[in-house]
C-alpha positions as CSV (number, residue, x, y, z in Angstrom):
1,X,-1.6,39.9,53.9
2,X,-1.8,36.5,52.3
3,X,0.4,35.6,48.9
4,X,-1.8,34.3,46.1
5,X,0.0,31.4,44.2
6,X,1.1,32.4,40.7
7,X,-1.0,31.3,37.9
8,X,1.6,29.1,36.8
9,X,1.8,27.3,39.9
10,X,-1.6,26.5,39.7
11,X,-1.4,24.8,35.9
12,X,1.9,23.0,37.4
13,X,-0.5,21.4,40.4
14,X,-3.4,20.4,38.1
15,X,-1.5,18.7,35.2
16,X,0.4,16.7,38.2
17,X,-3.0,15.8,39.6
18,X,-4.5,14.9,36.5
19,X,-1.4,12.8,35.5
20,X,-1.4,10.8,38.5
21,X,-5.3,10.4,38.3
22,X,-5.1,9.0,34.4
23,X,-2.1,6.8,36.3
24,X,-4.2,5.6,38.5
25,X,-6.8,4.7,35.9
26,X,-4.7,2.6,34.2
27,X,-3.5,0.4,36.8
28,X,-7.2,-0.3,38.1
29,X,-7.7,-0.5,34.3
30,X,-5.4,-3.6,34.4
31,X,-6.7,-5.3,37.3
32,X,-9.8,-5.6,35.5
33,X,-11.2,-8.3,33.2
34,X,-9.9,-8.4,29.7
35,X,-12.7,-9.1,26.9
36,X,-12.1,-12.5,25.3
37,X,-13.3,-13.5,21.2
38,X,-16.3,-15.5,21.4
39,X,-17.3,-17.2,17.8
40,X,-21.1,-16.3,16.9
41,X,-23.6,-18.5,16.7
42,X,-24.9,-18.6,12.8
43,X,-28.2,-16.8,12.7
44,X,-31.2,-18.3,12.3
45,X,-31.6,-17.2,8.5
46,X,-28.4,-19.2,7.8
47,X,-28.8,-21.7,5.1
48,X,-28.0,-25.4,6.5
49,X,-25.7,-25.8,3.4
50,X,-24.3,-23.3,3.4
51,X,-20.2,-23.2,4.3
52,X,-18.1,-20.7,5.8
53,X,-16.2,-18.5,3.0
54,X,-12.4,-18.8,3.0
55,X,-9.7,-15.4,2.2
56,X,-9.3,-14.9,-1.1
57,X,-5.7,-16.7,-1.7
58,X,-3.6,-14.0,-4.0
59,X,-3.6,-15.4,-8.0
60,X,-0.6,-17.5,-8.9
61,X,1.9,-15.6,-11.1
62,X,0.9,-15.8,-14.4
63,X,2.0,-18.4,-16.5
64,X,4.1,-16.7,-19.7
65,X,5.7,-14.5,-17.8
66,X,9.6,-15.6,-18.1
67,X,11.2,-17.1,-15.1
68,X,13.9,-16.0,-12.3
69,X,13.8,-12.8,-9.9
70,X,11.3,-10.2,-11.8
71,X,8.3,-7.9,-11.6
72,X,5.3,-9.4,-13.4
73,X,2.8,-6.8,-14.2
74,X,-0.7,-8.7,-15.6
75,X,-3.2,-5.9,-18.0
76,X,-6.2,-7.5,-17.5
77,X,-5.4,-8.4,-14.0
78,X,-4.3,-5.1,-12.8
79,X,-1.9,-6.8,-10.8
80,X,2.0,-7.0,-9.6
81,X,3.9,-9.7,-8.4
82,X,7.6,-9.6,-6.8
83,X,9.1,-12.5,-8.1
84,X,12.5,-14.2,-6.4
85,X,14.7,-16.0,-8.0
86,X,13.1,-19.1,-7.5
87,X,9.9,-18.1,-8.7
88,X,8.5,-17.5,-5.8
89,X,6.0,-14.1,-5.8
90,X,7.5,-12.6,-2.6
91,X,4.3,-9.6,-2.7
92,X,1.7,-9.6,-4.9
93,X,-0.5,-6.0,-4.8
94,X,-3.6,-5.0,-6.9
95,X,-2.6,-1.5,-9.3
96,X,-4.4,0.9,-10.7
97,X,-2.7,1.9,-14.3
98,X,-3.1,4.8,-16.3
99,X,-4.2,5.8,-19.5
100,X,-1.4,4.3,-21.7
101,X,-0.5,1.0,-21.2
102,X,2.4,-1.4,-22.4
103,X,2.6,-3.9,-24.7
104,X,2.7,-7.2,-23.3
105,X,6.6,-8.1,-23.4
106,X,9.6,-8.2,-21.1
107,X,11.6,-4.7,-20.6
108,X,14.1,-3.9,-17.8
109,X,13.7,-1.0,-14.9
110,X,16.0,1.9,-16.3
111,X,15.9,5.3,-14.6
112,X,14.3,5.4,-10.6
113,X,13.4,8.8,-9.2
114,X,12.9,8.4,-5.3
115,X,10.5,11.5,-5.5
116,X,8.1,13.6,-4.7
117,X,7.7,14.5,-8.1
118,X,4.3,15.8,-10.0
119,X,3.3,13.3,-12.0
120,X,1.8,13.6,-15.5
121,X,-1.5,13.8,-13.6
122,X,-0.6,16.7,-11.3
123,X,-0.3,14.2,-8.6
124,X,2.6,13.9,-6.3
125,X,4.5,10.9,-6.2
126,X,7.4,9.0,-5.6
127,X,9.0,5.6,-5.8
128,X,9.1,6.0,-9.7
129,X,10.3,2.8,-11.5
130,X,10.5,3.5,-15.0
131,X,10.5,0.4,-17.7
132,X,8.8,1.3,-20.9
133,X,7.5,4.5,-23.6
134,X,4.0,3.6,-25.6
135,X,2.9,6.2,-27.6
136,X,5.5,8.7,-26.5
137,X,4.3,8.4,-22.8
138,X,6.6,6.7,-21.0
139,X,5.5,4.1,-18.5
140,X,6.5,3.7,-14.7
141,X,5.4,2.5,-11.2
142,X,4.6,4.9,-8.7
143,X,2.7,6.0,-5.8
144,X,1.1,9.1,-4.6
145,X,2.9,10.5,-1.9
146,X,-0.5,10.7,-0.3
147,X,-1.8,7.5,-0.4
148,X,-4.7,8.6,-3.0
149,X,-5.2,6.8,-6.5
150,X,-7.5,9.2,-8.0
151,X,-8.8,8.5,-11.7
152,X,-6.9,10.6,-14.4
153,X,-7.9,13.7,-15.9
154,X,-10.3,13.0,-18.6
155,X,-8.4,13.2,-22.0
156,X,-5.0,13.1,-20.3
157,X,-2.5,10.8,-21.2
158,X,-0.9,9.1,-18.5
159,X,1.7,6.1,-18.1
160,X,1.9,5.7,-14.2
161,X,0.9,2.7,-12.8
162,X,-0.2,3.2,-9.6
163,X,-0.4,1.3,-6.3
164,X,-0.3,1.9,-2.3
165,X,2.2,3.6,-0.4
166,X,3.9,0.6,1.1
167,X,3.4,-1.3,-2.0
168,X,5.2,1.1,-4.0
169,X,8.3,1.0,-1.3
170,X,8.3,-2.8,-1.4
171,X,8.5,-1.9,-5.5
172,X,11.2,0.6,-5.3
173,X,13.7,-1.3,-3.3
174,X,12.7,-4.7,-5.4
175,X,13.0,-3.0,-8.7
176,X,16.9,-1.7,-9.1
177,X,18.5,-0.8,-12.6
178,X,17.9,-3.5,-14.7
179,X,15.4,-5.6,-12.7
180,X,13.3,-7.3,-15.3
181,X,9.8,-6.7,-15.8
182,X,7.7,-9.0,-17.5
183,X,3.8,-7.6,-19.1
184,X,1.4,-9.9,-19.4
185,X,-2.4,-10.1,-20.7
């Protein structure tokens, strides 16, 4: 009578075959060519005049806004900058602010809250940087532990001002107790 292999042997044998076959793969994969950037050729419906558009350079740090190591929040901007002590912006991101906004002024980071909390909003967040109240709301940097930025609820009254995950950890460890933050149209 012949022995029949146990089923386990037999998932041993094919997960070291298909290993060594994806193995294989890769080192033909290898040898091979490698694709190289070639620049296109403008189209034919190209104007002659016309000229290749450049990045978008981030906007100077607002004039008005103090000097020395700060966070510069603009209103009509919707915009951040990490300033260093020689008035250098060190990150500037876009933000998306809430329903309640401050008045244009300098204030100081006071309380942090690393997080996750529920924001005002229902939203999770964390990297908190509290500066200001207006209107009894009180008014902070955050993030959504998920990434999102979703509008707020209709008729809700909201001071978070929002921004992108790493954003908001650049924020957090830039904006310690007493950190001055500078508003600005």
């Amino acid at each position: 009578m012949r022995a029949v292999p146990a089923p386990k042997v037999w998932v041993t044998g094919l997960t070291v075959g298909a290993i060594a076959a994806v193995a294989v793969l890769a080192v033909q994969a290898d040898k091979g060519t490698k694709p190289h950037a070639v620049a296109a050729a403008p189209s034919s419906s190209a104007s002659a005049h016309s000229t290749p558009t450049k990045p978008k350079a981030p906007a100077a740090v607002p004039d008005g806004s103090g000097t020395g190591r700060r966070i510069v929040y603009s209103l009509g901007q919707k915009t951040v900058w990490l300033v260093d002590a020689s008035d250098a912006a060190r990150r500037t991101f876009a933000v998306w602010p809430g329903t309640v906004s401050p008045d244009p002024g300098t204030y100081s980071v006071g309380t942090r809250t690393e997080g996750p909390i529920t924001g005002s909003d229902g939203v999770k967040i964390e990297h908190v940087v509290y500066f200001s109240t207006a209107s009894g709301v009180n008014i902070a940097f955050s993030n959504a532990v998920d990434g999102s930025s979703p509008p707020p609820a209709s008729g809700t009254r909201t001071g978070g001002i929002r921004m992108k995950t790493a954003d908001g950890s650049a924020l957090w460890t830039f904006g310690t107790a007493g950190t001055k933050v500078a508003v600005v149209e």
